[in-house]
N, C-alpha and C positions, 0 to 999 in steps of 0.2 A: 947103226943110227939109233940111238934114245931119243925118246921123244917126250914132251912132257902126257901127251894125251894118250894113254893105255890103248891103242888102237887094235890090236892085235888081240885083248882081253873085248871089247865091245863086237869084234868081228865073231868073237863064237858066241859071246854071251845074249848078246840083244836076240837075235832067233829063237835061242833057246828060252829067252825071259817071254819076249811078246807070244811068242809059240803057249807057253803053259800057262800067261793071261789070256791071249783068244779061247784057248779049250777049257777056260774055268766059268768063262764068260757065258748067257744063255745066248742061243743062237739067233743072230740076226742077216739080215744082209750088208751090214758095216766092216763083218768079221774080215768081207773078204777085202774090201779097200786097207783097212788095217796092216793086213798079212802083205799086198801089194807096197805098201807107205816102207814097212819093216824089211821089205826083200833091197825097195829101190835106194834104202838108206845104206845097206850091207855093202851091196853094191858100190855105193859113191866112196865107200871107203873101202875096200878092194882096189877100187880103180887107183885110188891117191896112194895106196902101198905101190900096186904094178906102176905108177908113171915114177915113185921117187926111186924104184929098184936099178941100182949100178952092177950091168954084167961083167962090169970091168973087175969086180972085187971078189975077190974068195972067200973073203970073210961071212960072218952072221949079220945083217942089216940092220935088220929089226927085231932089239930085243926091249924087254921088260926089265924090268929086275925091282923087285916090293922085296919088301922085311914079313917074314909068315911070322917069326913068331923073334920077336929083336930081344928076348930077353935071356934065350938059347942059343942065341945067334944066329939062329936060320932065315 
């Protein structure tokens, strides 16, 4: 399944983005709702990959596929 929305890229990337804004950030007590906001958003899209996954299929579901570098063709 393609999708138009990189889901699979926001599933690892958003943690590791808010993650290294919280730890840049000076400490407060907001940090933690923040981290909580970031978990429960991962989450909601985790879940919308597991409910559209078909174990009927052997194939690959969910892929990506970007241009790295289109002028080398890769």
């Amino acid at each position: 399944m393609i999708t138009t929305l990189p889901i699979l890229s926001i599933l690892i990337w958003l943690p590791i983005f808010m993650g290294t804004i919280l730890t840049l950030v000076p400490c407060n007590n907001k940090q933690r709702y923040y981290g909580i906001i970031t978990t429960a958003i991962t989450l909601l899209f985790a879940a919308y990959l597991w409910q559209g996954f078909d174990n009927s299929v052997a194939t690959m579901q969910y892929i990506e596929q970007h241009s790295w570098l289109p002028n080398l063709g890769i």
